[in-house]
C-alpha positions as CSV (number, residue, x, y, z in Angstrom):
1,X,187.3,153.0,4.3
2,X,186.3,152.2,7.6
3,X,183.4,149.8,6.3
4,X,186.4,148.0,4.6
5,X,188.4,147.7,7.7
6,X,186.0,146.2,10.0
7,X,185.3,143.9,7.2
8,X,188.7,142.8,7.5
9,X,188.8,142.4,11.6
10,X,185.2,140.4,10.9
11,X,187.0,138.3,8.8
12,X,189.9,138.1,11.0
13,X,187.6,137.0,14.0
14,X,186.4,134.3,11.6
15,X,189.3,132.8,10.6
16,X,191.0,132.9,14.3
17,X,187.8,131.1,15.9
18,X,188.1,128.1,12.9
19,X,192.0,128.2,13.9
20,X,190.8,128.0,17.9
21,X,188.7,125.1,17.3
22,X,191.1,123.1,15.4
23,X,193.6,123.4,18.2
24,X,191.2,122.2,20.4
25,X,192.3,119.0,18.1
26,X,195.7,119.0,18.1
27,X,196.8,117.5,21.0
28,X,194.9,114.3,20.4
29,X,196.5,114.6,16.5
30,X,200.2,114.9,18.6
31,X,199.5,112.0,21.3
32,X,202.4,110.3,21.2
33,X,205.9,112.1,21.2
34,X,205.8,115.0,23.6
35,X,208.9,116.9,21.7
36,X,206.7,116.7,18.4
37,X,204.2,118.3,20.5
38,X,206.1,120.9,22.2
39,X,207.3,122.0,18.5
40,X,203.1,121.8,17.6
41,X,202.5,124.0,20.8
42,X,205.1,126.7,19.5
43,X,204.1,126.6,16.0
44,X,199.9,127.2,17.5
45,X,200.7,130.0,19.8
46,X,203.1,132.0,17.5
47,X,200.0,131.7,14.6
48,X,197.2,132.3,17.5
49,X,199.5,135.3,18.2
50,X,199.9,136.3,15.2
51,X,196.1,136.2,14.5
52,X,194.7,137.8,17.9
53,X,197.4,141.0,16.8
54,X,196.5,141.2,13.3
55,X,192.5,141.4,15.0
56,X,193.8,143.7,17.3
57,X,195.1,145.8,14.7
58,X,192.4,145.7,12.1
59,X,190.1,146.8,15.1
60,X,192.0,149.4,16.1
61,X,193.2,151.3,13.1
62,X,189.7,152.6,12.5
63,X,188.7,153.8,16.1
64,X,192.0,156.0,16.5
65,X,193.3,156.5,12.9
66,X,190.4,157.8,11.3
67,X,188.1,158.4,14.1
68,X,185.0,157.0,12.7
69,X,184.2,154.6,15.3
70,X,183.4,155.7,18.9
71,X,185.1,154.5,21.9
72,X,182.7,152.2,24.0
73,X,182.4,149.6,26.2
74,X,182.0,146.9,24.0
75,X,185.7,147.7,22.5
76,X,187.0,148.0,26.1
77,X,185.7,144.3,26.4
78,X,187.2,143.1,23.1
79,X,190.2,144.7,24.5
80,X,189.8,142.7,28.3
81,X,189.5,139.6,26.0
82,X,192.2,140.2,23.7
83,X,194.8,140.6,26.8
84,X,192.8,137.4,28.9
85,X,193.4,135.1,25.3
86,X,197.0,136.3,25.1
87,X,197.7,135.5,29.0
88,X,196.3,132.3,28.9
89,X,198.1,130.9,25.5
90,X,201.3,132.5,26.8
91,X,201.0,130.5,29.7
92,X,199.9,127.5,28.0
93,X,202.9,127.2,26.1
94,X,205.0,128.6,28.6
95,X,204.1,125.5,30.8
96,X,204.2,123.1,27.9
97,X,208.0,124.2,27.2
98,X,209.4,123.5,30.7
99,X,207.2,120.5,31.0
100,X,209.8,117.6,31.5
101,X,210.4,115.2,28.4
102,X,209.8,112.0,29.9
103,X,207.0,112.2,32.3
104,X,204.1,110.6,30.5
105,X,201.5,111.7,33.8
106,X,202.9,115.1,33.2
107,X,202.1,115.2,29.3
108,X,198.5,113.8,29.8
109,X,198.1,116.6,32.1
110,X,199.3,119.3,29.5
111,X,197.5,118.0,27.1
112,X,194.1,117.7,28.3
113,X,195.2,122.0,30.0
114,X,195.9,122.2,26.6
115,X,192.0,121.6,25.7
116,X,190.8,123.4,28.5
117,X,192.6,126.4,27.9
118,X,191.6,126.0,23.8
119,X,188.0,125.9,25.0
120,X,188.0,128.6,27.2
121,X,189.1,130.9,24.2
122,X,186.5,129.6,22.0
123,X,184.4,130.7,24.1
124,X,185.6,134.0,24.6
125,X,185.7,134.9,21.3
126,X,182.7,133.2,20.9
127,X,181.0,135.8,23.6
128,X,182.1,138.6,22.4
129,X,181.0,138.0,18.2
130,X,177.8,136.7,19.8
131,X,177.9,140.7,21.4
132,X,178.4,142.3,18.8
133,X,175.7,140.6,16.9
134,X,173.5,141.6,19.2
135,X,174.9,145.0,19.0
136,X,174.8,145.5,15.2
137,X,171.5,144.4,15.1
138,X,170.9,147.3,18.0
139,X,169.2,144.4,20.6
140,X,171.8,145.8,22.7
141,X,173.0,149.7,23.6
């Protein structure tokens, strides 16, 4: 049972990195109308939501629900990284919502903090799987 849960949060992690780097995309797919864009950067961060709790979830049901998995730092970091991801697309859209309609200099700027921001989480999630590679294959503690 547990082997078939942490299945399902690897598979999870897969699916939400190929969803991370295709919205490192978007906003050159939504270049020209910044309300079409806006409605793009809701639509991203309630799936990328979505996505990071059902990961959350998946990875926590078998360390406190059935107690097969041990409490360690390397879930304390998936943890740090789950709450650093969710700040950052929170703020992401929260920025891209009050962003005025008009201001062309100001959507150029959201856009490309929109493909910072995207990369930075790639990365994150990318560090961490890369960890726990390392981990399963016992390279690291």
């Amino acid at each position: 049972m547990i082997g078939e849960m942490l299945i399902t949060h690897n598979l999870l992690v897969k699916i939400f990195l190929g969803f991370l780097v295709i919205g490192i995309f978007l906003p050159y797919i939504y270049t020209k109308d910044m309300r079409v864009f806006k409605k793009m950067s809701f639509i991203y961060t309630m799936v990328f939501q979505a996505l990071t709790t059902m990961i959350l979830f998946s990875g926590m049901i078998p360390l406190f629900a059935v107690g097969g998995v041990n409490f360690s730092i390397f879930i304390v970091m998936m943890i740090v990284i789950w709450a650093i991801m969710m700040y950052l697309e929170i703020k992401k859209h929260k920025n891209i919502k009050v962003a005025p309609m008009q201001d062309d200099r100001k959507f150029a700027f959201l856009k490309s903090k929109f493909v910072k921001i995207s990369i930075i989480q790639v990365l994150l999630v990318t560090f961490m799987v890369i960890i726990m590679i390392l981990k399963s294959k016992g390279i690291i503690g």
